[in-house]
C-alpha positions as CSV (number, residue, x, y, z in Angstrom):
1,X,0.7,84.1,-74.1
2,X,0.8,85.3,-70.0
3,X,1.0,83.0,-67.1
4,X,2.9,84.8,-64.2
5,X,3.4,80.7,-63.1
6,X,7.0,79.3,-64.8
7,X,6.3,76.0,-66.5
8,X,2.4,76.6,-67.4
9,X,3.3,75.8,-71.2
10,X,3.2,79.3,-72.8
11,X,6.1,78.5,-75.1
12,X,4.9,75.1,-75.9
13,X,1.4,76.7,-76.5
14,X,2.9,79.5,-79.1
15,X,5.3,77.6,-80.7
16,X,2.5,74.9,-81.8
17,X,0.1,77.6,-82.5
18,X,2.2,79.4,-84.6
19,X,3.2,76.2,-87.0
20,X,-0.5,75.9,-87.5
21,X,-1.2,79.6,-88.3
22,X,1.2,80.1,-90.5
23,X,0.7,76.5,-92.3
24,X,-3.1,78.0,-93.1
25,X,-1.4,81.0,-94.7
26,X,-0.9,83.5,-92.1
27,X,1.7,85.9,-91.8
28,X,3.2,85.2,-88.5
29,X,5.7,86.7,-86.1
30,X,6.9,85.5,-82.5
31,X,8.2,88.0,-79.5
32,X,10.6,86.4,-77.1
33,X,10.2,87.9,-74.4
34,X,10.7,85.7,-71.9
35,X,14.4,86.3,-70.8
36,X,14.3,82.1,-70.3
37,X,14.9,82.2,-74.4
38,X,12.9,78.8,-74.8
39,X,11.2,80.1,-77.5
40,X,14.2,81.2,-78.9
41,X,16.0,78.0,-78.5
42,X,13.1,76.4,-80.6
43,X,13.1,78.7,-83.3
44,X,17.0,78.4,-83.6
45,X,16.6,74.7,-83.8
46,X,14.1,75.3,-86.6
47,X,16.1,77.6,-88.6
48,X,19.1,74.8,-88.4
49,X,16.6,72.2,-89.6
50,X,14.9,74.4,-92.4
51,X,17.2,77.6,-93.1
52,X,17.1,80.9,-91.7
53,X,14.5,82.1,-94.6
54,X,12.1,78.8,-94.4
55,X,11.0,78.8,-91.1
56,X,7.6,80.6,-92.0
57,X,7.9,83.1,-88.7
58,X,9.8,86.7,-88.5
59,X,11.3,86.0,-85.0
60,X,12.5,88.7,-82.9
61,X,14.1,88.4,-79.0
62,X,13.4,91.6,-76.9
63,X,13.5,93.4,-73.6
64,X,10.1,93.7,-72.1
65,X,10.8,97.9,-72.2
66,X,11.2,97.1,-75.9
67,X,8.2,95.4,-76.8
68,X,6.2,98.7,-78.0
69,X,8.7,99.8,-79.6
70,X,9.2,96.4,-81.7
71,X,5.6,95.8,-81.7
72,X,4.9,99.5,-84.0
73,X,7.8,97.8,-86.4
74,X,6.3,94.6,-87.0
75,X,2.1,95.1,-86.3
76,X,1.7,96.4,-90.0
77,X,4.0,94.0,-91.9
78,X,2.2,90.7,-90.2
79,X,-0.9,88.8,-89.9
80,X,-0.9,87.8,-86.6
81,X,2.1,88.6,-83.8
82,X,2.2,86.2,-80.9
83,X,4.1,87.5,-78.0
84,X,5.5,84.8,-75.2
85,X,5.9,86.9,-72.4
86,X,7.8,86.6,-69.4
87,X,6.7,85.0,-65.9
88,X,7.6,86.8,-62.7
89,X,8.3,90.1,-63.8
90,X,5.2,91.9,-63.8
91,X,5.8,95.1,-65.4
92,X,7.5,93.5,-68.2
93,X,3.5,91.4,-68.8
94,X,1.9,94.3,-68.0
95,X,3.7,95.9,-71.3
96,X,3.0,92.5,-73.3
97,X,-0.7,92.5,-71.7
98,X,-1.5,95.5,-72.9
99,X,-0.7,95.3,-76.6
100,X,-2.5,91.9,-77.1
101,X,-6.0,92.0,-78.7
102,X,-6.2,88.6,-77.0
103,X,-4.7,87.1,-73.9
104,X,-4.2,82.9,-73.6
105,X,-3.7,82.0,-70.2
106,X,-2.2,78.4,-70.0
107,X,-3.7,76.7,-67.1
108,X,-3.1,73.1,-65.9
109,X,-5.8,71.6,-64.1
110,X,-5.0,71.3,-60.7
111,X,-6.0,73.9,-57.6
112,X,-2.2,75.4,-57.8
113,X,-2.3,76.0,-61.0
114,X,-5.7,77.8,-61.0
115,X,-4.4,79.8,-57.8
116,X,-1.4,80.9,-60.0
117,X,-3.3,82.2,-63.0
118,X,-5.3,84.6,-60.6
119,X,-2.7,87.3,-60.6
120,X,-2.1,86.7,-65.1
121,X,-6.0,86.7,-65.4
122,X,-6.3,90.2,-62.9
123,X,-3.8,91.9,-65.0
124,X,-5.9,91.3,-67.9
125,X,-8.8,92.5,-66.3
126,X,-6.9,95.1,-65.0
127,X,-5.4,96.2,-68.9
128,X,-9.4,95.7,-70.5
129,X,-7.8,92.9,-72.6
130,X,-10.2,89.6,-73.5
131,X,-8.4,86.7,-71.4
132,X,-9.0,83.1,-72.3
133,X,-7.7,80.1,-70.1
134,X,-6.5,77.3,-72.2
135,X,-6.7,74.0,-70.0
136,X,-2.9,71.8,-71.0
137,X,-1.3,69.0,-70.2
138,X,-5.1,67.4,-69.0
139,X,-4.7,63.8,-68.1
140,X,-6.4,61.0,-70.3
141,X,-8.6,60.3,-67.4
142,X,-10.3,61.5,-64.5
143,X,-12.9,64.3,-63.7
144,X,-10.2,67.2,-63.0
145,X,-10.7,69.2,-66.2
146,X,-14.3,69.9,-66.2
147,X,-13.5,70.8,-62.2
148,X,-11.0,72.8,-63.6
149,X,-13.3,74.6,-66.5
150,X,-15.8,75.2,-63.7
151,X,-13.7,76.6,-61.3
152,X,-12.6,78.7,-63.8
153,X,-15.8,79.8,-64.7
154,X,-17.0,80.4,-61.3
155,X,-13.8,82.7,-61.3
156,X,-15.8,84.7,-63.9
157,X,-13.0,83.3,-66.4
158,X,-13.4,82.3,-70.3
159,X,-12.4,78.8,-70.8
160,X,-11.3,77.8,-74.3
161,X,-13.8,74.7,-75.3
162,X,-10.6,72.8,-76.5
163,X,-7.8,71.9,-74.6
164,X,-4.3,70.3,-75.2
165,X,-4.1,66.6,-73.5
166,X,-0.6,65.7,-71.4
167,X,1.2,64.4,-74.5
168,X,4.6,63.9,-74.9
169,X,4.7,64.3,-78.7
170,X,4.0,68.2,-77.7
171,X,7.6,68.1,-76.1
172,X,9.0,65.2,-78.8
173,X,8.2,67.9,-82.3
174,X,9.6,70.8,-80.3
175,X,12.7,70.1,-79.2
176,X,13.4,69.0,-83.5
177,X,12.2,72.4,-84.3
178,X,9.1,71.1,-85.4
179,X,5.4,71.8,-84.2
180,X,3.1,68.9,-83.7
181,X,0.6,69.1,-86.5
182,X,4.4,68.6,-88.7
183,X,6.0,65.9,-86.3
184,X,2.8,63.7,-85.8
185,X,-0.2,65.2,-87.9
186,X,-2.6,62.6,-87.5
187,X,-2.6,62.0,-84.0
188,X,-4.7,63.6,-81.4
189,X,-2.3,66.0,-79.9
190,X,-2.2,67.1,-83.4
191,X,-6.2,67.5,-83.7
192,X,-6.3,69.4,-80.1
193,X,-4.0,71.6,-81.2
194,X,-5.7,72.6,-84.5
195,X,-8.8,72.5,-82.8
196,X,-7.2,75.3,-80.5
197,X,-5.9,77.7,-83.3
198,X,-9.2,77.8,-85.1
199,X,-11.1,78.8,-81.7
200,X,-8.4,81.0,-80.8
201,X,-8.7,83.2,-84.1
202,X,-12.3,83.1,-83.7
203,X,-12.1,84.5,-80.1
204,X,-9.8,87.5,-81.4
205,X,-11.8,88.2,-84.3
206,X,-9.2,87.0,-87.0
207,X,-11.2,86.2,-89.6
């Protein structure tokens, strides 16, 4: 998860991703490395709701000059190794970048938003890493995501087909320690986000 932008939704987007993929099996670890800790801070709530054992992810917390190093320890040992890295300290991405197989690029759908992913998205390019934007926190009405989509596309950009709507169960399951397909799995946030974890396996080849 990149976005050089603070408050895109990266943490939101790997904490719910990760619930899903390991709830169809997957062996999952998540990489803090975004000095903020948010990730962290969900995970800890987790472990106090579940156990330190049954929260169904090997966390680890690490400097960005860390991450190969951490990244040789787990890669072997896991499924699938989601990394939220930090915003505004490019070196630190650039190390993140360059060990993904796949790069989501939260994006909210507004013309500042889609400014601030150009410098996320050119590092990608930069690194030869597959970049997807994921459209979040899209409004229930209006034309502004498809202008979004197409701006991005006109950017030369991937867009993921699904997107995550402007929900405040995302926020509600997190701050319990739970993801949203746990906290409210029937409703549509729920769906998007399931919807989102089967395209984004797809697009990295996981099969």
């Amino acid at each position: 998860m990149a976005q050089q932008k603070g408050g895109a939704g990266k943490t939101t987007l790997a904490a719910h991703l990760a619930v899903v993929w390991s709830g169809m099996g997957w062996r999952v670890a998540l990489v803090d490395v975004d000095p903020q800790g948010s990730l962290g801070a969900w995970h800890g709530a987790r472990a106090a709701r579940l156990g330190d054992g049954a929260t169904g992810f090997h966390f680890v917390a690490v400097p960005g000059h860390h991450l190969t190093t951490i990244l040789a320890r787990v890669v072997g040992d896991y499924d699938l190794v989601v990394i939220d890295s930090p915003p505004h300290a490019e070196t630190e991405a650039r190390i993140a970048v360059r060990a993904a197989a796949l790069v989501l690029v939260p994006v909210q759908p507004s013309p500042l938003d889609l400014w601030a992913a150009g410098p996320t998205l050119e590092l990608a390019k930069a690194e030869r890493r597959k970049a997807v934007a994921v459209l979040n926190r899209v409004p229930p009405r209006g034309p502004v995501a498809d202008e979004a989509a197409r701006e991005l596309a006109r950017m030369g950009v991937a867009v993921a087909r699904s997107s995550l709507g402007s929900r405040t169960a995302l926020a509600r399951s997190l701050a319990t320690g739970h993801g949203i397909t746990e906290a409210a799995g029937s409703s549509a946030g729920a769906e998007e986000v399931r919807s989102l974890a089967a395209e984004m396996l797809s697009a990295a080849g996981v099969r």
